[in-house]
Structures are given as C-alpha cells and as structure tokens.
C-alpha positions as CSV (number, residue, x, y, z in Angstrom):
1,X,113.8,228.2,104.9
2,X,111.7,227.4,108.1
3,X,113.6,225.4,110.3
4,X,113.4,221.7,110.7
5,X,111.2,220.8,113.8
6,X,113.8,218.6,116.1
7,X,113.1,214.8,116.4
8,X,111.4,213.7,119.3
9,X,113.8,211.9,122.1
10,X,113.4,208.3,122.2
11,X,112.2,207.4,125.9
12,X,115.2,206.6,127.8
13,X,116.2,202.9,128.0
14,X,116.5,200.7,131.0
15,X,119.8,201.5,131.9
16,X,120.0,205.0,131.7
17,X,116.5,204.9,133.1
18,X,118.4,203.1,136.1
19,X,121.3,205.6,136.1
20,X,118.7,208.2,136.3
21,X,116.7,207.5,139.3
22,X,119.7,206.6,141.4
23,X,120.7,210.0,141.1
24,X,118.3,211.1,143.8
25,X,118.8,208.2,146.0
26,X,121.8,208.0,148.9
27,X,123.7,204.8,147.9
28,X,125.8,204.6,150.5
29,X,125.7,204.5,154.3
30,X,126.6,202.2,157.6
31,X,127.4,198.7,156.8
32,X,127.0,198.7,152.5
33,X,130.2,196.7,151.1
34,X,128.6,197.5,147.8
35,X,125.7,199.2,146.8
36,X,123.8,199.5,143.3
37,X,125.7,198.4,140.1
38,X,126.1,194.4,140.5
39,X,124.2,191.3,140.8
40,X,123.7,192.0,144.4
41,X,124.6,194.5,147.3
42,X,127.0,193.5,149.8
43,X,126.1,194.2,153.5
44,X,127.4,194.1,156.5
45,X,124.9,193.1,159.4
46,X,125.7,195.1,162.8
47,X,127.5,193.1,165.4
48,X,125.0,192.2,168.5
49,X,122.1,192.8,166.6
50,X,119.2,190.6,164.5
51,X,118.0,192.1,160.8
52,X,114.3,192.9,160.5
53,X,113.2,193.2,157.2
54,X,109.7,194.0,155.7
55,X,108.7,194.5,152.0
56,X,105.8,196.4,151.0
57,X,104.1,198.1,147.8
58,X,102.3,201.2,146.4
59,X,100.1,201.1,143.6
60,X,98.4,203.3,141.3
61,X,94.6,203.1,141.6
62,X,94.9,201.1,145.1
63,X,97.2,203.3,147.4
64,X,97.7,206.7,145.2
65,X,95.8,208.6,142.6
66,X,96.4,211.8,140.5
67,X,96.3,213.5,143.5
68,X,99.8,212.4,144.5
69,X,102.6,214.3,143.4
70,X,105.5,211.6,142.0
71,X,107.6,212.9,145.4
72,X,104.4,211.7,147.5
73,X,104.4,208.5,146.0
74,X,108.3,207.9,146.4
75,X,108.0,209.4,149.6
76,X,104.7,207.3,151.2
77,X,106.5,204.0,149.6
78,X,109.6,203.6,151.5
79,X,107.6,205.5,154.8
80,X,105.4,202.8,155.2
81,X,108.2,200.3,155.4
82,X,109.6,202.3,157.6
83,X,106.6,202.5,160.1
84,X,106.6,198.4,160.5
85,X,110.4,198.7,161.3
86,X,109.5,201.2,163.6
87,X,106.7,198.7,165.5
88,X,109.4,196.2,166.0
89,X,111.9,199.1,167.8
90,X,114.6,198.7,164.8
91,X,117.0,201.4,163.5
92,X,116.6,201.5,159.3
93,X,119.9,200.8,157.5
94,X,119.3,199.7,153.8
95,X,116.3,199.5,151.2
96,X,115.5,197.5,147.7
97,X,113.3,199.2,145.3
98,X,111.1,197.9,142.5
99,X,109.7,199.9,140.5
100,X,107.1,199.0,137.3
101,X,105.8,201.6,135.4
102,X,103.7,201.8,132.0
103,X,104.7,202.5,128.4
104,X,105.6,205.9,128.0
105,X,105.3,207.4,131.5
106,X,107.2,210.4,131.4
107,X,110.9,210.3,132.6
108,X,110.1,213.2,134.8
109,X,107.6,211.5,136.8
110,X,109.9,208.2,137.6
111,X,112.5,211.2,138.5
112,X,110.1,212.5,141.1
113,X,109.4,209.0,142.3
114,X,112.9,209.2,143.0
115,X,113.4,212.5,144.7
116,X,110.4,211.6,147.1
117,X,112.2,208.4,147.6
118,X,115.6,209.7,148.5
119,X,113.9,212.7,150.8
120,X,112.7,210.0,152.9
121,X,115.2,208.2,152.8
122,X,117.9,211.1,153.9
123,X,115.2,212.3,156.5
124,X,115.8,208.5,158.2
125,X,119.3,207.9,157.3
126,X,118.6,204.7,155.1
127,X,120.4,203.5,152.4
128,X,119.2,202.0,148.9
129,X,121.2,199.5,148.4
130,X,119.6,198.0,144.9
131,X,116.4,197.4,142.9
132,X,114.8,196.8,139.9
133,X,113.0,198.3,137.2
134,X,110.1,196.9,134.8
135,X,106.8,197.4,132.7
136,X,103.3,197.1,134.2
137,X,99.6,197.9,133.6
138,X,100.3,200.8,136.1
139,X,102.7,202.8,138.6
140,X,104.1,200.7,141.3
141,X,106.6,201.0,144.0
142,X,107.9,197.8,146.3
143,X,110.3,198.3,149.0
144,X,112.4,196.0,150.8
145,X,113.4,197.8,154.1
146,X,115.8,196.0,156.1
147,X,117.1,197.6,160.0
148,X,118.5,196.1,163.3
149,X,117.5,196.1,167.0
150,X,119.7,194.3,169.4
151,X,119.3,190.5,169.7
152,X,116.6,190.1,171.9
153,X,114.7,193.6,172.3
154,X,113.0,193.3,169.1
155,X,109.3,194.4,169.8
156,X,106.9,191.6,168.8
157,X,103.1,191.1,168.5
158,X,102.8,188.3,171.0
159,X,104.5,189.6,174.0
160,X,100.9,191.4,175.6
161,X,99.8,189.9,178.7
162,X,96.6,190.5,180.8
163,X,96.6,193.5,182.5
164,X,98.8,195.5,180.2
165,X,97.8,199.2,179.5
166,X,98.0,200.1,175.3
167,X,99.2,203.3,174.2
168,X,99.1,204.9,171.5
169,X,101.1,207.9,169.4
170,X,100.0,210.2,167.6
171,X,96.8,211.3,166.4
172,X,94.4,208.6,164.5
173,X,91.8,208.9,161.2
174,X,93.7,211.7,160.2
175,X,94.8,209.3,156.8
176,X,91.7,208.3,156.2
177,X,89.5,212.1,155.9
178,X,93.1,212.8,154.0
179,X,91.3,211.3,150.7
180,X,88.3,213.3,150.9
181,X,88.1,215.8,148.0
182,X,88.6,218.9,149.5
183,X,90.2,217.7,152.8
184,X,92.6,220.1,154.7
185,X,96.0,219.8,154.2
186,X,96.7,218.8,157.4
187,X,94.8,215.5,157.0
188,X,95.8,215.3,152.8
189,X,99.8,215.7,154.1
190,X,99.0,213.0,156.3
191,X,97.8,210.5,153.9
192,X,100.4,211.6,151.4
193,X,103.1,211.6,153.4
194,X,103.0,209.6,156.7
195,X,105.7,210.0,159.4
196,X,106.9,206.6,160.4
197,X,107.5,206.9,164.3
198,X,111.1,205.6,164.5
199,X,112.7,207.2,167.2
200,X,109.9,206.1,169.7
201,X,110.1,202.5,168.7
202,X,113.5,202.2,169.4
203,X,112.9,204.0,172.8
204,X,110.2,201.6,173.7
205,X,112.4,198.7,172.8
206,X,112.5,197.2,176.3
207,X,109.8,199.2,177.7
208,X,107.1,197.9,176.0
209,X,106.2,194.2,175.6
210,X,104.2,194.6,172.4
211,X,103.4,196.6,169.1
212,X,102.4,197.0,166.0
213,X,101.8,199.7,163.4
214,X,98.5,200.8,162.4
215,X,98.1,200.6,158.5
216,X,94.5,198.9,157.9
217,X,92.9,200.6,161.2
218,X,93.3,201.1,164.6
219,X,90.8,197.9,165.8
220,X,91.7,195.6,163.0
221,X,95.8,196.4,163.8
222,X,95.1,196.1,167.4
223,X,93.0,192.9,166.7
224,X,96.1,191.2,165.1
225,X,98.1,192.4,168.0
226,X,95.2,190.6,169.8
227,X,95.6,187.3,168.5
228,X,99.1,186.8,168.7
229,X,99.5,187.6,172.4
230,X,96.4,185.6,172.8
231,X,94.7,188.0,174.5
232,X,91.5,190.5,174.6
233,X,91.8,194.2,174.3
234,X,89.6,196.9,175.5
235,X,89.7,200.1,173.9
236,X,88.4,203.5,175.3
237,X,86.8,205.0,172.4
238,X,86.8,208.7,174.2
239,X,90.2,208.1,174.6
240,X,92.3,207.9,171.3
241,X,93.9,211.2,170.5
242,X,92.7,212.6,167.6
243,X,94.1,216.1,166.3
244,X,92.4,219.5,165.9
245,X,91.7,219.5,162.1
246,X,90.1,215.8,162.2
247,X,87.8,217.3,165.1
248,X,86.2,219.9,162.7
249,X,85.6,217.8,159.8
250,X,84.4,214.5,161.8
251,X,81.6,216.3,163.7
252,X,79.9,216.1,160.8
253,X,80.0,212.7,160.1
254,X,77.4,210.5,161.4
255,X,80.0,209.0,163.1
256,X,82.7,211.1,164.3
257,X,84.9,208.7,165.8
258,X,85.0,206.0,162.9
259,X,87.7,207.1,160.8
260,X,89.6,207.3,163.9
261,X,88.6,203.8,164.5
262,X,88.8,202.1,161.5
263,X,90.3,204.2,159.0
264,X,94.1,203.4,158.7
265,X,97.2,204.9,157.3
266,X,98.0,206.9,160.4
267,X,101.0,204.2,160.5
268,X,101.3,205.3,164.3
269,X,102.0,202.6,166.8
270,X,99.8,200.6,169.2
271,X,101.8,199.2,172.4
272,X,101.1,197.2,175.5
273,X,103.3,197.3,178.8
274,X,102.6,197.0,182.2
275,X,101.2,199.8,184.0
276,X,104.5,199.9,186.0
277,X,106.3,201.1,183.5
278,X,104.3,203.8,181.6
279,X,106.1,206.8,183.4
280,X,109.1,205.2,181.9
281,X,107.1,205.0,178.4
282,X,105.9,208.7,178.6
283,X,109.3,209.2,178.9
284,X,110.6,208.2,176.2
285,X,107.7,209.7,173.6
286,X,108.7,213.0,175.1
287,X,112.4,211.9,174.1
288,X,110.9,211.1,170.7
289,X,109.1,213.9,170.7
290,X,105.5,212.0,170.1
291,X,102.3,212.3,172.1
292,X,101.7,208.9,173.5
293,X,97.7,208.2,175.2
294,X,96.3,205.7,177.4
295,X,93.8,204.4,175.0
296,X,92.8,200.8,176.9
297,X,94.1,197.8,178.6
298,X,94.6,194.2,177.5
299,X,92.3,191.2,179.5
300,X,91.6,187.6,179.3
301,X,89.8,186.4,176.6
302,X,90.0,187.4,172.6
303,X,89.2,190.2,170.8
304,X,88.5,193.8,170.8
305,X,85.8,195.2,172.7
306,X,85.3,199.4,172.2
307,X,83.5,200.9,175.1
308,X,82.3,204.2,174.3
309,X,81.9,207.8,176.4
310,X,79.1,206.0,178.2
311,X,81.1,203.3,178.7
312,X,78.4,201.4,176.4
313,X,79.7,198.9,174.0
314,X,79.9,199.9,170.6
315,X,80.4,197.9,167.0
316,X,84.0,197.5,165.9
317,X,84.6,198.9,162.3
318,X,85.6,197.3,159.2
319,X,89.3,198.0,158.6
320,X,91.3,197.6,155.0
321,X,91.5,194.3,153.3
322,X,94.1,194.4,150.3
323,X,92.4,191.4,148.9
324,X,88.7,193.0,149.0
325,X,87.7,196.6,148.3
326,X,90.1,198.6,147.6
327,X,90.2,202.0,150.0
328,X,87.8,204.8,147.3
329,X,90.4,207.3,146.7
C-alpha cells in the first residue's frame, strides 16, 4: 500500500514559540535577579551609576526588505539601540524584545530573528532580560536597551558650547549606498549590520561635552545636537571621512558627498569638546580602535552651515523622517 503522507505540523503556539526563540538569546548576565519566565525581570541597577534606556523598532517594508537575512534583522534591531547607548557613553546590561509577526511566518525565520539577536547581543555582552510576542500586518522587532554610565558622565546633547571642535567616527553614507541593488558588500554589511561604537562612547565619557548618534543623517543628527546646546555648527564638507568602497560608487553620483551628508544609518557618533582636549579624544578612539576626524566646529547662532572644498556654502540635505517617506529600500 503506498504510504500515508504525514500530517502537516500545526504552527507552534505562543509558548513554545517563546521557548523557542529564547534559545538563541543569553538570559543571564551582570545585575539580572530574574530573567525571562515571569510577569517581570528582576534587576539590579549598578551601584554609582544612572540607567539609560532607549527603545527602538524594525519594521518590514520601512527598515528591512527581502534582502535581509532573519539574522540581519535580529542583529540591526538590538544594534541600533545599542548605538544611542553608545552616544550617551553607557555600558549595555539588559534588553526587552517585542516581537509581532504575521500568520504563518515560518518558525525558522523568527529562529533566525533570534540567532541574529543573541549574536549581537553576546558580541556586546547584553542580556535579554524579557519580551513579548504577537501578530501583526508584518515583521517587527522593538527593543528596550537599558545600560549605565556613572552618575554624572552621562554624555548629553546640550553640553556643546561655542568654540568646540566636532568629531566624528567612522566612515559616513556608507548605509545609505548599502540599499542600492547591487551595492558592494562593504556598503550592504553596513546597512545590514551596523557596528554600534560602544567602546569609544564610554572612553569619551568625560572628554567630550556632547554627542549624539547618527541614524537619520549626519546634518539632520548634528542639527538636533544643534538645538539642544543652543548653538550653531559648521561642518567641513571635505572633511567627513568617508571609506574607500563609498569613494568608487559616489563619484558617480551627481552629488558625491550627499549620502555622506544626509543619508543615515552609519549610527557613528558626532561629538563636541574643546579643542584642548582632542589629543586626549584621539586617544581614546585609538583605544577603541575607531578613526575619529575633525569634521567642524560649533559657533554662536543656530543651525548647521556646510562649507564646501571651496569653502563656499552649500544646501543642507534632507535627512529621514519616520513620519514621512519612508527610506526606498
């Protein structure tokens, strides 16, 4: 007789779906009392120290497409969380995810959410602490990222003062040419798979009087920067760093600085400190092991003004607005 074709495996429920995620996730680590499994995790803030916490979201058809592996998304969703504790020169302890998923994605994809997930998460010695799981028109992913920088050394967005010099890590618009079709995979791991710069925010935690972490573009990031020091920037266009595989593919654009400019998703950090104490700064990125650049100054006034080679003004670009156009992926 010809065999009996096996019944189909109900999709798992939302329990075992639960049981299965956690499996790629570290649970435990500095200061959990009680991780997932109850109402609520139990933690234990550090002695000396204030809790910065940021939340923050992935989406399908907004922030990743079917491009992303299921580890890209898991990774770039607890990263960027990771990048704004970064800007504020705090150490990462503990993480909350959400995740919401349609009818009858495959198991095996949420699994790779989860392997992506705990990658970055081991690579940064965080611990997820708890979550949540739940339908939805598409794939999402919302972190809670919670760290510590001793009381009083946290790194703010109002502490620039005239005659500050900004630096900046890393390399910029790399991201952004990362969602061209086609793009080199130095520019598509970038997008997919940011490196939140950690270990130099804590290093310029009382070197540096201000920062912030560049998501929605280097002017509109620095702008914000900007207006809560209550202060004007001026940024050397010539000046931001920008690597080797952006320089061949921008040349061709008709302009080759603008992804660098207003692109986003680099989530590098912006800082301002006196001139004083750059040698100190430079420093400490070696340390870190990041390139840091002059890239401007801060004056009087408010805004951003970008001078350009010729030292000729030039038009600031648009940067990302979560509200308006989405980013064309």
């Amino acid at each position: 007789m010809p065999r009996r074709a096996a019944a189909p495996r109900p999709p798992p429920g939302e329990f075992e779906l639960i049981e299965r995620f956690t499996r790629a996730l570290p649970l435990a680590g500095a200061g959990v009392r009680l991780g997932p499994g109850d109402d609520t995790a139990l933690l234990a803030p550090p002695p000396g120290e204030d809790l910065a916490a940021t939340v923050d979201a992935v989406v399908e058809g907004v922030h990743f497409d079917a491009r992303f592996t299921a580890e890209d998304v898991g990774w770039k969703a607890l990263a960027v969380n990771l990048s704004d504790l970064a800007s504020m020169g705090a150490r990462p302890l503990w993480a909350l995810v959400a995740l919401a998923f349609p009818r009858g994605t495959p198991p095996e994809r949420l699994e790779g959410v989860a392997r992506g997930l705990g990658a970055c998460a081991r690579a940064h010695r965080i611990a997820v602490v708890g979550g949540n799981v739940s339908r939805a028109s598409e794939l999402s992913v919302t972190v809670t990222a919670v760290g510590a920088v001793r009381r009083g050394r946290a790194l703010l967005r109002s502490g620039a003062r005239p005659g500050d010099l900004l630096v900046a890590s890393g390399t910029f618009g790399d991201a952004a040419l990362g969602l061209a079709p086609g793009a080199p995979a130095a520019l598509v791991r970038r997008q997919r798979r940011p490196a939140p710069r950690l270990a130099l925010g804590r290093a310029l935690a009382g070197v540096a009087r201000a920062a912030i972490d560049v998501s929605d573009g280097l002017v509109q990031d620095l702008g914000h920067l900007c207006d809560e020091s209550g202060v004007a920037a001026v940024l050397d266009a010539a000046a931001v760093p920008t690597s080797a595989a952006y320089r061949r593919v921008a040349r061709s654009l008709p302009d080759p600085l603008g992804p660098a400019l207003g692109g986003g998703e680099d989530y590098e950090l912006v800082a301002a400190l006196p001139p004083a104490r750059l040698a100190r700064a430079l420093r400490a990125a070696a340390r870190a092991r990041v390139p840091l650049a002059v890239i401007g100054r801060v004056e009087r006034g408010s805004g951003v003004r970008i001078l350009g080679a010729d030292g000729a003004e030039r038009p600031a670009p648009s940067g990302h607005d979560h509200l308006r156009a989405p980013r064309p992926l």
